[in-house]
C-alpha positions in Angstrom: -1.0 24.0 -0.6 -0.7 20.7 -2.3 2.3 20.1 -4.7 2.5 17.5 -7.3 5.1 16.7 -10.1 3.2 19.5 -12.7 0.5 21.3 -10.2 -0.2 23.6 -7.7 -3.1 23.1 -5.3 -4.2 26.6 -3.7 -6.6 28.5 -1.9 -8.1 31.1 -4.8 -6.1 34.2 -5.1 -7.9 37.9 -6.4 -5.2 37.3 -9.1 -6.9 34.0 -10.2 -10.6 35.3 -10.4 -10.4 36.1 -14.4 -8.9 32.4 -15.2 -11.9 31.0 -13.4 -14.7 33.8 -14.5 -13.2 32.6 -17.8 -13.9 28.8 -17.3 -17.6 29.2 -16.0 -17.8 31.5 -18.7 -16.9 29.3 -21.7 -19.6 26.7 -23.0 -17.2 24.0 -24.2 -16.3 23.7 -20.0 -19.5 24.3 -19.4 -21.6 22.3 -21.8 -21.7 19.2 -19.4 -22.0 20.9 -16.2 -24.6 23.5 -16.2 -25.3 27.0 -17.3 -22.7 29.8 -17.7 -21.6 32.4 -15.1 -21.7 35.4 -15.0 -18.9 36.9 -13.0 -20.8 37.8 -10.2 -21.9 34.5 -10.1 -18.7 33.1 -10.5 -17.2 35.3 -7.2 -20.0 33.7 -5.2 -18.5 29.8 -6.4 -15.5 30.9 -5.0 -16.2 32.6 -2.1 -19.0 29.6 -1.5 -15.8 27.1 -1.6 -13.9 29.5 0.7 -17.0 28.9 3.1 -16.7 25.1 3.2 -13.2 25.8 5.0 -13.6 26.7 8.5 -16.6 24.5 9.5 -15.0 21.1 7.2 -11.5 21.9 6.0 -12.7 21.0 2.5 -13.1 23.5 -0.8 -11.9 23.0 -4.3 -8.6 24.4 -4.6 -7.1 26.4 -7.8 -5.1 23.9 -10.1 -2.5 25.9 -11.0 0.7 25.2 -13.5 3.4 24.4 -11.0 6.0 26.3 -13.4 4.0 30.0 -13.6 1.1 29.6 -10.9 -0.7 30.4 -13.7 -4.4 29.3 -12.9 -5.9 26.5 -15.4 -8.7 24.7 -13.3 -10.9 24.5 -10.0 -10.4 21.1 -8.0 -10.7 19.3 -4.6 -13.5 18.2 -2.3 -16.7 19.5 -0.9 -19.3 18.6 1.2 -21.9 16.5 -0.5 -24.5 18.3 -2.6 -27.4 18.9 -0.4 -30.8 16.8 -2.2 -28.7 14.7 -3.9 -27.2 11.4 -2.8 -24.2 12.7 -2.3 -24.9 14.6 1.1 -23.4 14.3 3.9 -20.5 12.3 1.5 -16.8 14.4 1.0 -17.4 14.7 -2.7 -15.1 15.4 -4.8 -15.1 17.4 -8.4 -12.9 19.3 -10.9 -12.7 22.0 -14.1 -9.8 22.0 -16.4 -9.5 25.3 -18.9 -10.2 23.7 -22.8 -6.7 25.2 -23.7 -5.6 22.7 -21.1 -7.5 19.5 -22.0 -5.8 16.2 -22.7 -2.2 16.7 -20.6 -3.9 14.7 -17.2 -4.2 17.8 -15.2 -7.4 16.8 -13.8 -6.4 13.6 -13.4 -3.3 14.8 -11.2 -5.5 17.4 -9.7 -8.0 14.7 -8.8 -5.6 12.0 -7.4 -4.0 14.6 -5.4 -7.1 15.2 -3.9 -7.9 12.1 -2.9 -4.5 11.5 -1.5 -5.8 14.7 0.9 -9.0 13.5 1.8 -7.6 10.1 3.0 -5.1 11.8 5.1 -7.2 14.5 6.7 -10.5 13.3 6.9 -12.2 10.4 8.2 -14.0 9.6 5.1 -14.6 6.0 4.6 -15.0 7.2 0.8 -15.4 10.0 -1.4 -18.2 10.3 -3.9 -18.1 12.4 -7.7 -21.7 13.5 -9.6 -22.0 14.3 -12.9 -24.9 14.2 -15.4 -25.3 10.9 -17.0 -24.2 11.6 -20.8 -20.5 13.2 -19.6 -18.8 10.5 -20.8 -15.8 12.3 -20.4 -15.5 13.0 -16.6 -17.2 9.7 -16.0 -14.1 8.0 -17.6 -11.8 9.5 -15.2 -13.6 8.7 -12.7 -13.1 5.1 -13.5 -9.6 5.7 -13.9 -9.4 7.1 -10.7 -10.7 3.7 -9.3 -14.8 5.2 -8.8 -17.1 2.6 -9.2 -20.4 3.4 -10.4 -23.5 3.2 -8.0 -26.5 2.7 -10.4 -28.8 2.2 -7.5 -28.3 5.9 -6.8 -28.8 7.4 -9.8 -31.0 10.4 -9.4 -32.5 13.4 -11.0 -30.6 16.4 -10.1 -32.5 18.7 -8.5 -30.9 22.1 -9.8 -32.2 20.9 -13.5 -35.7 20.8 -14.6 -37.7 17.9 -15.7 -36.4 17.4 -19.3 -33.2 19.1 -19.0 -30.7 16.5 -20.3 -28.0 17.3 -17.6 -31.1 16.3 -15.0 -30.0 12.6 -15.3 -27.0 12.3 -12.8 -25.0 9.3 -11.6 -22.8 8.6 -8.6 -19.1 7.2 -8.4 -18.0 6.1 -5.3 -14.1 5.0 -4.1 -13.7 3.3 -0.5 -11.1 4.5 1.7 -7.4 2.4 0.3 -6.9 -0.5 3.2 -3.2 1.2 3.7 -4.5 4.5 4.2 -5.8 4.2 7.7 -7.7 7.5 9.3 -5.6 10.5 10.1 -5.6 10.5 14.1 -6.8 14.4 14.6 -9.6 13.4 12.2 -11.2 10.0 13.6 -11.0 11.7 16.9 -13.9 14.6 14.9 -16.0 11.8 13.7 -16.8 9.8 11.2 -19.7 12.4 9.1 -19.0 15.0 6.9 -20.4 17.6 9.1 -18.2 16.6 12.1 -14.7 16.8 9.7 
């Protein structure tokens, strides 16, 4: 679990499967990155993050409200999406609930995160997709000290010629200078798939 002055990082809980059904479910979280779920597509997210653990130690986490545990987003760091330029990157991402827009959360979710990743992987940096028009994620994602890559810009795979979430981009962020390699993990290797 990761603690932060307002948040809760945590492995999902059965408790917290209706907060995130309810996020995949809503087009105004959804609009900008991809279709609704259903809830039986939402279970197989989770349990696809809850997968990533044991062979990379990565996964999104539930953002919780520190105060009730009360589930409000889905954040942390996956292995890169496969087809994309993001594999074999750590690759990080996050949802917030609407009702929770515009206090920071993801912002303190995401730092938090990358705080993680710098101590327990051997990352030299973490990457973020999203489709080209979300303005909004790619702002924090400057704020969080990304830097766009234009030379890989791609067209996502998982969307269909003319689909206007197709058009993707790629932030990256280099490992900080003072944040040197956990020991445990340089000794597992420098790739994603030896983490």
């Amino acid at each position: 679990m990761i603690a932060t002055e307002r948040l809760l990082l945590r492995p999902p809980a059965p408790d917290d499967r209706a907060a995130l059904h309810a996020m995949w479910a809503d087009p105004r979280v959804m609009a900008e990155l991809g279709p609704l779920k259903s809830a039986a597509e939402s279970d197989a997210t989770i349990a696809r993050h809850q997968g990533y653990r044991t062979p990379h130690g990565l996964g999104f986490w539930v953002t919780a409200l520190r105060e009730t545990d009360r589930a409000i987003g889905f954040c942390g760091l996956k292995p890169g999406a496969e087809d994309t330029p993001a594999a074999g990157e750590v690759e990080i991402g996050w949802m917030i609930a609407a009702e929770h827009w515009g206090h920071g959360y993801a912002r303190e979710a995401a730092e938090a995160s990358l705080g993680w990743a710098w101590a327990n992987t051997p990352a030299a940096r973490v990457v973020a997709i999203t489709s080209a028009r979300n303005a909004k994620s790619r702002a924090l994602m400057q704020r969080l000290g990304m830097v766009h890559l234009p030379e890989c810009d791609f067209g996502h795979p998982l969307y269909p010629p003319g689909d206007p979430l197709r058009a993707s981009v790629l932030y990256a962020i280099e490992r900080p200078a003072e944040r040197s390699v956990h020991p445990a993990a340089s000794k597992r290797g420098s790739r994603l798939w030896d983490i």
